[in-house]
Wavefront OBJ file of the C-alpha trace (Angstrom):
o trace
v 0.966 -2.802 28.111
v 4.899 -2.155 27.327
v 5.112 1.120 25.264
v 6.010 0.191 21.697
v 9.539 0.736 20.338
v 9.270 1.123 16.721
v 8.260 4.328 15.111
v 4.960 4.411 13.371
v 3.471 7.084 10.460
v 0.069 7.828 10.438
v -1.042 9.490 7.464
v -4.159 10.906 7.476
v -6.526 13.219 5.016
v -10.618 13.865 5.547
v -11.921 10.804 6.906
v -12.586 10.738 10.640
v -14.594 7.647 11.285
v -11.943 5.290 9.743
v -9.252 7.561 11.036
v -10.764 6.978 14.654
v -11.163 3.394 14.384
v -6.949 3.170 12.922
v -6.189 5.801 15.971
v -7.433 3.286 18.514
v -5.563 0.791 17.913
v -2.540 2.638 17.489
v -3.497 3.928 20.757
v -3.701 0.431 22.355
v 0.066 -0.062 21.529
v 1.076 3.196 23.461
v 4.208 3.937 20.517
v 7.107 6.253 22.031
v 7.578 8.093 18.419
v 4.344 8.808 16.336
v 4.498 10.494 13.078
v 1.329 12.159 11.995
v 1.261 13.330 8.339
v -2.051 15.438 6.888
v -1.981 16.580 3.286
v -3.346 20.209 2.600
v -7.845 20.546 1.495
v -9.122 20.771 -1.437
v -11.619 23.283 -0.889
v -13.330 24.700 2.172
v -15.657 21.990 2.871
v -12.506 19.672 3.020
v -10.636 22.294 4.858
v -13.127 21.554 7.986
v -12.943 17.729 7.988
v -9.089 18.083 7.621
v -8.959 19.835 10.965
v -11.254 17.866 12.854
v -9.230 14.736 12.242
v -6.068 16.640 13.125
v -7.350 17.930 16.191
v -9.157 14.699 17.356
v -5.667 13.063 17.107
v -3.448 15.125 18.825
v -6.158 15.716 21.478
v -6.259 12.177 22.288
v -3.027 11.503 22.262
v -2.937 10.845 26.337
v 0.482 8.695 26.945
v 4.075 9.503 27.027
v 4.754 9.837 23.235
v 7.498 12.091 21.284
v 4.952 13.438 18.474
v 6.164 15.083 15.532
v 4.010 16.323 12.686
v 3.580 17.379 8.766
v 0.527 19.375 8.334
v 0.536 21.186 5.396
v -1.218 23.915 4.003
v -2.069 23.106 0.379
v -2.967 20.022 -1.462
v -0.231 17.824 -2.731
v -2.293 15.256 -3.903
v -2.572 11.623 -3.320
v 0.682 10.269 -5.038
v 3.018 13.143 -4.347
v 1.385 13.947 -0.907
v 2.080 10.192 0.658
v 5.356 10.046 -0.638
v 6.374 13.194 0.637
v 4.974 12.057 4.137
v 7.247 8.860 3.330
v 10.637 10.112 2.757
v 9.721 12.998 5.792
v 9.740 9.959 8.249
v 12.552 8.168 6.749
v 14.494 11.364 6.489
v 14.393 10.928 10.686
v 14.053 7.091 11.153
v 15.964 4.568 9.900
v 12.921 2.188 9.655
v 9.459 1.736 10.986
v 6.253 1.456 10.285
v 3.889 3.139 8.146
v -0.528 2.898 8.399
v -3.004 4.884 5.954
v -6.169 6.160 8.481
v -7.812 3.508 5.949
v -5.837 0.639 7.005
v -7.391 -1.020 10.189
v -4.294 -3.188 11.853
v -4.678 -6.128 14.645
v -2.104 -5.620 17.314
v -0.260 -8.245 15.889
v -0.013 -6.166 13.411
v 2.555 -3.942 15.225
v 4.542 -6.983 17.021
v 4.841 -8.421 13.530
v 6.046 -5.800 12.493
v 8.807 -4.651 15.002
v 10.216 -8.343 15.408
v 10.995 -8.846 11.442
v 12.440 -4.838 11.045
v 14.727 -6.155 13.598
v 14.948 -9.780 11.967
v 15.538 -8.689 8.318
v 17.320 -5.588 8.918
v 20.552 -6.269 6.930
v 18.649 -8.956 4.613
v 18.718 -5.978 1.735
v 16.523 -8.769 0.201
v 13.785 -8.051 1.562
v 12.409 -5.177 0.654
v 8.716 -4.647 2.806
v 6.796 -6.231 5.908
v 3.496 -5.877 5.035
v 0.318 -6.947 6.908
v -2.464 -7.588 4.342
v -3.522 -11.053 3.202
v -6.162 -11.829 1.511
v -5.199 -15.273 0.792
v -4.322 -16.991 3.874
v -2.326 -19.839 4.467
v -2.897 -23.919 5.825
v -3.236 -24.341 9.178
v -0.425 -26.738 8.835
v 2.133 -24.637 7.388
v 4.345 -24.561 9.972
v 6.060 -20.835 9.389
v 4.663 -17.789 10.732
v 4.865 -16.112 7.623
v 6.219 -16.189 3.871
v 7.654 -14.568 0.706
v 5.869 -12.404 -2.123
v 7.328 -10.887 -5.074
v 4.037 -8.333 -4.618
v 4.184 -6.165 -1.929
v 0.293 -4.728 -0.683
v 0.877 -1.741 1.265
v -2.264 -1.863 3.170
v -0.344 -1.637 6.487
v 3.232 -1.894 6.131
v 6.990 -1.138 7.322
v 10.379 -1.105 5.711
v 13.675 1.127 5.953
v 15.269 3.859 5.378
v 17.929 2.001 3.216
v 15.188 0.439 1.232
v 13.067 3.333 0.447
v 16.306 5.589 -0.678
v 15.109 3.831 -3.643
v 11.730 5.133 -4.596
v 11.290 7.568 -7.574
v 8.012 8.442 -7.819
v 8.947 9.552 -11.569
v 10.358 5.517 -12.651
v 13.226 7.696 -14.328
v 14.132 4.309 -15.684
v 11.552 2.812 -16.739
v 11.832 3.683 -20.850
v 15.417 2.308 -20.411
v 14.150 -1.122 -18.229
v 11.125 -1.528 -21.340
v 13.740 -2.193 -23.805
v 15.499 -4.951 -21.685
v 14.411 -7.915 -20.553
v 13.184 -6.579 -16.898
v 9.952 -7.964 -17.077
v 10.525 -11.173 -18.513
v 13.328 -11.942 -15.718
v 10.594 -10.752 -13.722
v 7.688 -12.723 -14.774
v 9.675 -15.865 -16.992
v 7.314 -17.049 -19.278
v 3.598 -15.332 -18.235
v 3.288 -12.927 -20.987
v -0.123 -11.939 -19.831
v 1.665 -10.627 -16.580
v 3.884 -9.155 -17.838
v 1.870 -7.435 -20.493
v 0.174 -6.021 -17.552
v 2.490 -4.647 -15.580
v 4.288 -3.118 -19.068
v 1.133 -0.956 -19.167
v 0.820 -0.388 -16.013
v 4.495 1.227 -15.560
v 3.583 2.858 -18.893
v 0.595 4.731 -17.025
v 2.328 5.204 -13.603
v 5.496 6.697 -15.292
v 3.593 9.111 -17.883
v 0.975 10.134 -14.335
v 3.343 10.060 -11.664
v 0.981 12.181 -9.355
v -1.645 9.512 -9.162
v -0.327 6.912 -6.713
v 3.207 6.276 -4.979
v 2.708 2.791 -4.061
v 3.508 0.947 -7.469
v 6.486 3.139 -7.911
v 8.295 1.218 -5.159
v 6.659 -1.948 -6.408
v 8.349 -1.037 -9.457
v 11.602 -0.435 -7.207
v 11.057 -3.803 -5.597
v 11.363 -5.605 -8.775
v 13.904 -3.685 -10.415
v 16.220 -4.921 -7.229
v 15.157 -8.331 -6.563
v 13.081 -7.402 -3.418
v 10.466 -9.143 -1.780
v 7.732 -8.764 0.574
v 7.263 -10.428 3.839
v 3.392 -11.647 4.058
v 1.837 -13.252 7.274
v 0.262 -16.285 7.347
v -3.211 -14.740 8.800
v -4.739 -11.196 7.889
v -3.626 -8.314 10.142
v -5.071 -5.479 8.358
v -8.555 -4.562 6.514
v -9.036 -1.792 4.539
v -11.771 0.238 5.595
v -11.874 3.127 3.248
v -14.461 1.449 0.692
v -16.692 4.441 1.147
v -17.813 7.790 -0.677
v -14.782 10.143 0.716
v -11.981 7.191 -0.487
v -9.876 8.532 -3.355
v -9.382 5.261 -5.164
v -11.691 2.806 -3.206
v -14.973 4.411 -4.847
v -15.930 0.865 -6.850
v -17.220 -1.582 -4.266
v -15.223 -4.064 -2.321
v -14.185 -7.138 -4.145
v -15.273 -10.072 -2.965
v -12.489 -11.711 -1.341
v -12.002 -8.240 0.614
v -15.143 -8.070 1.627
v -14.809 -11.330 3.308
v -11.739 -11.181 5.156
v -11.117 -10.712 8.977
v -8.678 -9.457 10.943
v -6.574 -12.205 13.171
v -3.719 -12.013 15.706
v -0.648 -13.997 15.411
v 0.780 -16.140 18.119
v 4.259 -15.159 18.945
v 7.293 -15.556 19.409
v 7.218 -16.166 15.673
v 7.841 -19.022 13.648
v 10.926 -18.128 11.043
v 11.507 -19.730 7.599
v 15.097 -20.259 6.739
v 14.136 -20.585 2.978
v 13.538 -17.001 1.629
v 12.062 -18.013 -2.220
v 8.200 -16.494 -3.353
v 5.459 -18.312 -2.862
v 4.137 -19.253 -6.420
v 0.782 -20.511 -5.523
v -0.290 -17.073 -3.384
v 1.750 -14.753 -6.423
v -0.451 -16.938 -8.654
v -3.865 -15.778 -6.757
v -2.655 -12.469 -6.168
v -2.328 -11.958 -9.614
v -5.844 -13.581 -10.770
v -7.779 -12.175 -8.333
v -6.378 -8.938 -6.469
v -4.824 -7.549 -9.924
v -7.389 -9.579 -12.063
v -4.747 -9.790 -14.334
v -6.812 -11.488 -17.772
v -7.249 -10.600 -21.608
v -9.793 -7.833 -20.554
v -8.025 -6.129 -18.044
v -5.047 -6.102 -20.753
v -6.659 -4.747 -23.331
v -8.147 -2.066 -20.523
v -5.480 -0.636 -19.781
v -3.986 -0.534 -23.578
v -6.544 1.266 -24.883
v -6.362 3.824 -21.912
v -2.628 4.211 -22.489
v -3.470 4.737 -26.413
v -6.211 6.909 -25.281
v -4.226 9.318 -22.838
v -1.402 9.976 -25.695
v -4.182 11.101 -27.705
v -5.089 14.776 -26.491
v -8.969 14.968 -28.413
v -9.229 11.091 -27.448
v -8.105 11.692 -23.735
v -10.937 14.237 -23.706
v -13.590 12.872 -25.215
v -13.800 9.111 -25.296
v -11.376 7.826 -22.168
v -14.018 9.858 -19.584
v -17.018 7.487 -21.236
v -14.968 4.338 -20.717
v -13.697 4.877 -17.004
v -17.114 6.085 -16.457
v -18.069 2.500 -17.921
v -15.720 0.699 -16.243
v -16.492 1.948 -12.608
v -19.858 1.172 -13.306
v -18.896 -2.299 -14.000
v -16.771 -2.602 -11.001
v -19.552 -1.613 -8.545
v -22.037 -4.140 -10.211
v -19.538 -6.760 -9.663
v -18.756 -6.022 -6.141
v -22.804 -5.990 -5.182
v -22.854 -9.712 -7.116
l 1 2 3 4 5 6 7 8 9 10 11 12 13 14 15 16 17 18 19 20 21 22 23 24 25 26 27 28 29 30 31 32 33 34 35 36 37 38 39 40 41 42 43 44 45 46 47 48 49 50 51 52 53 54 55 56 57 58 59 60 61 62 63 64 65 66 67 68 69 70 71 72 73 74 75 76 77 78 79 80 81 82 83 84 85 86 87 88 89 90 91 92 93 94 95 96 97 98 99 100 101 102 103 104 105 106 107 108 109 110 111 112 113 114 115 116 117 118 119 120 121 122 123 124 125 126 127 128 129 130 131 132 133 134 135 136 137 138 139 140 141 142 143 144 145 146 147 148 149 150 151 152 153 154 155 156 157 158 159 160 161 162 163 164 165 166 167 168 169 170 171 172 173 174 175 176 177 178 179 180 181 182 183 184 185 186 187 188 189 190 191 192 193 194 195 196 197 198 199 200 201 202 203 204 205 206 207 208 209 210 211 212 213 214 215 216 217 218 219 220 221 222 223 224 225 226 227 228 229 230 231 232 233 234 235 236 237 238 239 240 241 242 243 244 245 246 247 248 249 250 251 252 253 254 255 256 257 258 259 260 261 262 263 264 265 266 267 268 269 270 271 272 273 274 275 276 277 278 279 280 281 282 283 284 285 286 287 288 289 290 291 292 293 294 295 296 297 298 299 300 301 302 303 304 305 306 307 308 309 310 311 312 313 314 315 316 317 318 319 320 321 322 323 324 325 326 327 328 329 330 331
């Protein structure tokens, strides 16, 4: 196989089984520039598995490949460490890919991928390729892929020029809240819009959390969209005890999805506009944006600003909730 072009970032933590699995098919491609990024351990016992995943990588690393790697000493966390790792790679790429050692890809994946950074380069519309779908489209639609206003970084690329944008604090977020953002956003889905109000209420009072809705926040704030194959090219596969925020089961419609190839050269769509019907079933089902996930995560925001609340009654009720979560993944 023809060495692949485009830059990829592999960020990787504790978890060598899923890490291996990622590895080999990054290893089928053969990439010329290969970005490995490892946050600090915890503890000891983390300190062990940390290494063996580092060493298994660069040991097995067997082709002509210019490797360059972060591999720090100390814990940054998951929010602050992957966004460091981020704006490391764009600070010496102007664009390329980036996989999670959670995110298993299809070597379409990659092709994907590399043909649309190249396609949509100066299109500062669109904002991120991404190759997770959970909801995939009709055999007859004739495209080889279409527009989201949600971008799922389960497997992803973008560009330098795009990312310049993140701000893993949402500095301007209060200021957005009093405007009508959301509602240019989201028109005339309150629901929605309620949602995502709380959740950029969370995000910006615990930056440290997560990166990944910080640039969602970005997307929106600009106009961007995501890029979304037709078929599945990634599947997460960090549903298991070491995941950091995968601990609850896998929902249903992740459970049952499979990972495809994509027959190329691709089919392009001259029309770039969202798809409302797969925003519509993103939002029911992957967010589960209803009443009760509302009210969720309103009372958690109330609860957090409450210091004797935050300590005492928010632990029972995410304690609750995960329970509820893992019963409704085994149903």
């Amino acid at each position: 196989m023809e060495q692949f072009v485009k830059p990829i970032l592999f960020i990787v933590f504790k978890r060598f089984d899923a890490t291996r699995k990622v590895f080999e098919q990054i290893k089928r491609i053969k990439p010329l520039k290969l970005y490995i990024a490892s946050d600090g351990p915890n503890n000891n016992t983390d300190k062990e598995k940390v290494l063996q995943v580092r060493n298994f990588i660069i040991n097995n690393i067997n082709w002509d490949c210019d490797i360059k790697t972060k591999f720090r000493e100390n814990n940054m966390g998951l929010g602050l460490g992957v966004h460091d790792a981020i704006s490391w790679f764009f600070s010496e790429e102007d664009c390329g890919i980036i996989l999670e050692d959670d995110c298993l890809p299809s070597i379409s994946f990659f092709n994907f991928c590399n043909d649309l950074l190249d396609y949509y380069r100066d299109n500062k519309r669109i904002g991120v390729i991404q190759g997770f779908n959970p909801f995939r489209k009709d055999k007859n639609y004739p495209y080889s892929y279409f527009f989201s206003k949600y971008d799922l970084k389960w497997g992803w690329a973008t560009w330098r020029d795009r990312w310049q944008y993140q701000d893993i604090y949402t500095k301007d977020w209060p200021q957005l809240k009093r405007t009508d953002f959301l509602l240019d956003v989201f028109k005339e889905d309150k629901l929605v819009r309620h949602y995502w109000e709380n959740i950029f209420d969370f995000i910006h009072n615990n930056p440290h959390v997560t990166w990944d809705i910080q640039f969602t926040f970005k997307m929106m704030q600009r106009g961007m969209l995501a890029v979304v194959p037709t078929r599945n090219l990634i599947l997460n596969i960090g549903y298991t005890s070491d995941a950091t925020t995968t601990k609850w089961g896998v929902p249903k419609h992740i459970k049952e999805l499979e990972l495809h190839e994509l027959e190329f050269p691709l089919f392009h769509t001259l029309e770039i506009s969202t798809d409302n019907e797969y925003d519509k079933a993103i939002e029911k089902i992957h967010f589960e944006i209803n009443l009760f996930t509302v009210l969720r995560l309103e009372i958690r925001n109330i609860l957090e600003s409450n210091i004797i609340l935050n300590k005492t009654i928010l632990p029972f009720l995410v304690n609750f909730y995960r329970l509820y979560k893992k019963i409704k993944s085994i149903g």
